[in-house]
NURO-924007 format. One record per residue (C-alpha): residue in one letter; y, z, x. Coordinates in steps of 0.5 Angstrom, whole numbers, padded with zeros to 4 digits. Layout:
N
  type      Y      Z      X
     a      Y      Z      X
...
***
This chain:
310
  type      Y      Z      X
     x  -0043   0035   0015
     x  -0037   0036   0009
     x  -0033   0039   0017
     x  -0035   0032   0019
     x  -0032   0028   0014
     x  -0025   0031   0012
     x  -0023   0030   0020
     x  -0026   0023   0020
     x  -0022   0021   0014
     x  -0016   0026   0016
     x  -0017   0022   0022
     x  -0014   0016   0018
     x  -0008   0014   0023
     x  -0011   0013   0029
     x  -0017   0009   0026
     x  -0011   0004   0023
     x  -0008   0004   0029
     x  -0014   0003   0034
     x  -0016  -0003   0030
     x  -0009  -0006   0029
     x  -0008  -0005   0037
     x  -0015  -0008   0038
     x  -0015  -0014   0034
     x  -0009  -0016   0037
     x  -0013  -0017   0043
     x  -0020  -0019   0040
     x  -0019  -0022   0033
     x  -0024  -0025   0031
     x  -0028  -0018   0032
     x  -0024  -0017   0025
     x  -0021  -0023   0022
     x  -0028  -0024   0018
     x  -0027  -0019   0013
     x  -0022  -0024   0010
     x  -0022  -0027   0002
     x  -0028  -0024  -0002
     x  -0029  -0019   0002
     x  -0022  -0016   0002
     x  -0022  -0016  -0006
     x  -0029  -0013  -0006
     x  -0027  -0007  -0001
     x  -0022  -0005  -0006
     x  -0025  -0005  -0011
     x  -0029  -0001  -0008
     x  -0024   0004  -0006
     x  -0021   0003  -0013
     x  -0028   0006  -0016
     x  -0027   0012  -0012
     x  -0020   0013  -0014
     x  -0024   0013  -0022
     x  -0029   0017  -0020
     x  -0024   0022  -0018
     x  -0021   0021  -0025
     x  -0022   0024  -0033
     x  -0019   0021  -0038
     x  -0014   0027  -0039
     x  -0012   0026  -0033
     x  -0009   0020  -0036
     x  -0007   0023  -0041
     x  -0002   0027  -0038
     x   0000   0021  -0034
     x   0003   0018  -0040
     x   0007   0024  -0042
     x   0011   0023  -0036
     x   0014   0016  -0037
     x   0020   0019  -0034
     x   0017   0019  -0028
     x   0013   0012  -0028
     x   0020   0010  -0029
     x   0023   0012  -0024
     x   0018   0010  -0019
     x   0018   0002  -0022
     x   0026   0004  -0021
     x   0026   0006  -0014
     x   0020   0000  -0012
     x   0025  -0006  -0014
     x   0031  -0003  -0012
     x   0030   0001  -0006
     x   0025  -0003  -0001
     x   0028  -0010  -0003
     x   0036  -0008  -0001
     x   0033  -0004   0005
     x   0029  -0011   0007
     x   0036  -0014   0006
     x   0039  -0009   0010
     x   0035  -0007   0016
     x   0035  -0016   0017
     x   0042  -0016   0017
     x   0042  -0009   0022
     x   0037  -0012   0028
     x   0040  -0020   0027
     x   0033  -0022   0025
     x   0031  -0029   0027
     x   0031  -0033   0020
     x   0024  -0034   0019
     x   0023  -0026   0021
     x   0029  -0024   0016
     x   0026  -0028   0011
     x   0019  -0025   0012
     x   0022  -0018   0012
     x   0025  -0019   0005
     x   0019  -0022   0001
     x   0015  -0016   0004
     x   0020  -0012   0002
     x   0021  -0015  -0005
     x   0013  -0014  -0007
     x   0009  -0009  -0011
     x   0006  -0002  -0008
     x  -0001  -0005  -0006
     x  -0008   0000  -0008
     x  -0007   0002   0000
     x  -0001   0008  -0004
     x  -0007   0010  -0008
     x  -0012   0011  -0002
     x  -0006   0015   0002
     x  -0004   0019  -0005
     x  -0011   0022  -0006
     x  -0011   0024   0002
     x  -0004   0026   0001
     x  -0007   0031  -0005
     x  -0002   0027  -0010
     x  -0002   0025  -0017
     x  -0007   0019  -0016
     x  -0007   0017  -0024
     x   0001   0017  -0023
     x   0000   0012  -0017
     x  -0005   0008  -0021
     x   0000   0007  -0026
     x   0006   0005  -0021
     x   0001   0001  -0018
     x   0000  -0003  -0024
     x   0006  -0003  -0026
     x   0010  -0006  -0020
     x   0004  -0011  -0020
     x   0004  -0014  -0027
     x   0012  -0014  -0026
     x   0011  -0017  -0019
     x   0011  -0025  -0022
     x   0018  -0024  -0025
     x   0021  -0019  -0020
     x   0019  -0021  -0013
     x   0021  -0028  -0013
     x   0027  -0026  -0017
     x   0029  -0021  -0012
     x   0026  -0026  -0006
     x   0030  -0032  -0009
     x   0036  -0028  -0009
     x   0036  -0024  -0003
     x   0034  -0029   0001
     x   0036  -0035  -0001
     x   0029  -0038  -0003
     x   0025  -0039  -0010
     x   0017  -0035  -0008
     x   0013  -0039  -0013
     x   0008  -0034  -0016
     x   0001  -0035  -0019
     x   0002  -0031  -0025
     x  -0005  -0032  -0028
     x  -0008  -0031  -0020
     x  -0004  -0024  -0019
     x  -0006  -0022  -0027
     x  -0013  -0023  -0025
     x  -0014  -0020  -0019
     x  -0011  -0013  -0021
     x  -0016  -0013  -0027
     x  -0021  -0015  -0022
     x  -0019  -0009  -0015
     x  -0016  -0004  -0020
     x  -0017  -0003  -0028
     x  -0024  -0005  -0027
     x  -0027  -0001  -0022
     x  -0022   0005  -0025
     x  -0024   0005  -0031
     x  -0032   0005  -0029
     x  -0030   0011  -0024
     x  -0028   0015  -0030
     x  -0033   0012  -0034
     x  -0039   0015  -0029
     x  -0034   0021  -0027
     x  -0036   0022  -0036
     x  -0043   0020  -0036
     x  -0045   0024  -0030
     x  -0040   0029  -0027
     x  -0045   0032  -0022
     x  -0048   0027  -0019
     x  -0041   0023  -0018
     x  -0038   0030  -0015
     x  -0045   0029  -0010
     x  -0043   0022  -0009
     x  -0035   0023  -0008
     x  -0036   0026  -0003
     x  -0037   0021   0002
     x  -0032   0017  -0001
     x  -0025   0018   0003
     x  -0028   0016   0010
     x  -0030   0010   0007
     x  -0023   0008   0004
     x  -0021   0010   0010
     x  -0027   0005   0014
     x  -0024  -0001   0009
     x  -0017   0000   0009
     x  -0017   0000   0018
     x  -0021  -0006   0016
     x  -0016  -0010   0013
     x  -0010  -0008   0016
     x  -0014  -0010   0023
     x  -0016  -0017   0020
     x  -0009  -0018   0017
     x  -0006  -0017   0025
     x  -0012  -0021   0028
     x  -0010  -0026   0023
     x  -0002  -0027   0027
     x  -0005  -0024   0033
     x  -0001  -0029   0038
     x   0005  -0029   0032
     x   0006  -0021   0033
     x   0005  -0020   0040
     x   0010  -0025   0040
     x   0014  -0021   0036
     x   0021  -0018   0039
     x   0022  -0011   0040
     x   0028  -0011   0034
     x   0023  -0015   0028
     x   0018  -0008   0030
     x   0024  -0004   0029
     x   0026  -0007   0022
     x   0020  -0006   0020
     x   0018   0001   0022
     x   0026   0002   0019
     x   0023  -0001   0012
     x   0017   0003   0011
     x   0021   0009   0014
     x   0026   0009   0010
     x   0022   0008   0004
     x   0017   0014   0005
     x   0025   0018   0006
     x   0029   0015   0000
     x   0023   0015  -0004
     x   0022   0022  -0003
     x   0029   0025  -0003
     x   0031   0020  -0011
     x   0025   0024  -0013
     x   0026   0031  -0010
     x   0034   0030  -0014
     x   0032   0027  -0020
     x   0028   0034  -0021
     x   0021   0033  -0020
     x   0015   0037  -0017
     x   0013   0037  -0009
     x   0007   0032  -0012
     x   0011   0028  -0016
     x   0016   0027  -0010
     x   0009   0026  -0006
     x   0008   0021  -0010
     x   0013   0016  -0011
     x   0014   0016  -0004
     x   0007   0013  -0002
     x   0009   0008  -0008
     x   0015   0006  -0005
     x   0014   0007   0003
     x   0007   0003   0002
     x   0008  -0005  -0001
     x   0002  -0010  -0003
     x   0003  -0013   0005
     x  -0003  -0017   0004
     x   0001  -0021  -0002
     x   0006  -0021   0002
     x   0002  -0026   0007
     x  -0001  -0030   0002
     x   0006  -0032   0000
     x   0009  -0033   0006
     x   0004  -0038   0009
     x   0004  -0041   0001
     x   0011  -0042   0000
     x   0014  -0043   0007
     x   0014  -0047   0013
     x   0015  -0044   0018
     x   0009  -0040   0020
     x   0014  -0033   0024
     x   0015  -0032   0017
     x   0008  -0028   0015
     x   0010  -0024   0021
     x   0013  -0019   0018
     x   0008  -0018   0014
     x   0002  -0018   0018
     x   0006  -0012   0022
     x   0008  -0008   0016
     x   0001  -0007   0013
     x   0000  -0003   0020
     x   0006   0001   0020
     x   0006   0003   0012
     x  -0001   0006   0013
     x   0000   0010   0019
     x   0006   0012   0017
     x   0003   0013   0010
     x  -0003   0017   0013
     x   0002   0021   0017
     x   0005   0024   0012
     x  -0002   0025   0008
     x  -0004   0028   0013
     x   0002   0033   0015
     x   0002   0035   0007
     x  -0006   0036   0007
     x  -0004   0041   0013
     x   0001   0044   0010
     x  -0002   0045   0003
     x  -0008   0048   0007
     x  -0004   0052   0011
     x   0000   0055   0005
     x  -0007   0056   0001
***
C-alpha cells in the first residue's frame, strides 16, 4: 500500500496536467471547487506540512536568515524582471503583458510548499519564505506591478493578512502542535498526506484553468511560451542565485521552488478585480499550471536521485 501511495503522489505532474487539459474542455467538472473550498484545500494541505514539522525544526530555520533572505531577494527581483522581459521578448498583446508581470510580481503561493516537501527540501525554510513574500506582497506587488507595468494594483491589505493566518500559520502551528501531542499516531496519519496534497493541488489548478477555459484556448502559442519562460527561468535562476551564494543542494532546492512557484490564484483575484479587460487573468490562470508541472518534475527528478544516490 505505502508502494502505491509514493507513485500516486510521485505521479504529481501528470494529474495537474491531466485536470488542467481536461478542464479545458469540461469546466464545469472543476470550476466548483472555487472560493471556500480552495481556502479550506490549503489549509488542509498546510496542516500536513505542520505535522510534518518540530519546533526544532523552526529553530534552525531562524538560524539561517541569510538564506530566507535570499529567497525574499530573488522572489521580488528575479520573477518581476523576468515577467517584463519575456513580455517584451514574445510582444506580448497588452492585457497578456500585463497579466504576465502582475503574476510574475506576486508572492510564492503555498503550492512551493507542497512541491519542497515532495522535493525533500527544507519545508520549514519554504514556510517562511512563503510568509515572508506574502505578508510584503501588500507593498511589493502593486509597487512592482505599478512600476513594470505602468498600472496601480490595489491590494486588500487586511484580506491578504487574513487569509495567510488562515491557509498557513493556523493550520502549521495545529500540525506541530499534534506533531508534539502525538507523534505516533500523526506518523500514521502522514502517511497519506502527500497523495492528498497532490488531489487538492490538481483540483485548483483544473478549477483555476476551467474558470478562463475559452481565454486559455484562445491563447496564442507566444503567450504559453512567455509564460513556461517565467516559470522556467525562476526554477533555473532561483537555483543557480543559491548554488553561488554557497548554500547546500536543499537549500538551493528550496529557493528554487519558492522562486519558480508564484501565488497564481492571487494573481486571478487581482486581475479580474483591478483590470478591465478579462485576457489580463489569462496568464495567470495558465501559470498555475505550468508552475506545478514544472515544480513537480523537478520534485520528482531530485526524490529519483536522492533515491538513487541513497
Amino acid at each position: 500500500m505505502p508502494r502505491i501511495l509514493t507513485w500516486l503522489t510521485n505521479a504529481f505532474p501528470v494529474w495537474v496536467l491531466a485536470g488542467g487539459i481536461t478542464a479545458l474542455f469540461q469546466p464545469a467538472w472543476f470550476t466548483w471547487f472555487s472560493g471556500p473550498w480552495i481556502v479550506w484545500g490549503l489549509a488542509v494541505i498546510m496542516l500536513g506540512m505542520g505535522l510534518t514539522l518540530t519546533v526544532d525544526d523552526f529553530r534552525a530555520v531562524g538560524r539561517m536568515p541569510r538564506a530566507v533572505a535570499l529567497g525574499f531577494a530573488a522572489q521580488f527581483t528575479i520573477m518581476p524582471l523576468l515577467g517584463w522581459a519575456l513580455g517584451r521578448l514574445f510582444a506580448l498583446e497588452t492585457p497578456f503583458a500585463v497579466g504576465l508581470i502582475l503574476v510574475a510580481c506576486c508572492p510564492g503561493g503555498t503550492a512551493s510548499n507542497v512541491v519542497t516537501y515532495l522535493a525533500r527540501a527544507n519545508v520549514c525554510l519554504s514556510v517562511v519564505m512563503t510568509m515572508c513574500s506574502t505578508f510584503a506582497a501588500v507593498f511589493m506587488t502593486p509597487l512592482l506591478t505599478s512600476w513594470l507595468a505602468g498600472t496601480l494594483v490595489a491590494v486588500d491589505a487586511w484580506g491578504l493578512f487574513r487569509s495567510t493566518f488562515q491557509v498557513v500559520v493556523l493550520p502549521v502551528v495545529l500540525g506541530v502542535w499534534l506533531n508534539r501531542q502525538a507523534p505516533r499516531l500523526m506518523q500514521r496519519v502522514q502517511v497519506g498526506l502527500p497523495l492528498v496534497s497532490v488531489v487538492v493541488i490538481a483540483l485548483i489548478c483544473a478549477s483555476i484553468i476551467g474558470g478562463s477555459a475559452a481565454e486559455v484556448k484562445g491563447a496564442a502559442g507566444r503567450l504559453l511560451g512567455a509564460v513556461f519562460g517565467l516559470h522556467a527561468g525562476g526554477f533555473a535562476l532561483g537555483y543557480a542565485v543559491a548554488r553561488l551564494s554557497g548554500w547546500d543542494k536543499i537549500v538551493a532546492r528550496t529557493v528554487s521552488i519558492e522562486v519558480g512557484m508564484q501565488n497564481s490564484g492571487l494573481g486571478v483575484v487581482l486581475a479580474r478585480r483591478h483590470f478591465t479587460d478579462p485576457l489580463t487573468a489569462v496568464p495567470c490562470a495558465i501559470s498555475s499550471v505550468f508552475h506545478s508541472v514544472i515544480g513537480s518534475i523537478l520534485a520528482g527528478w531530485w526524490r529519483w536521485r536522492d533515491g538513487r544516490n541513497a
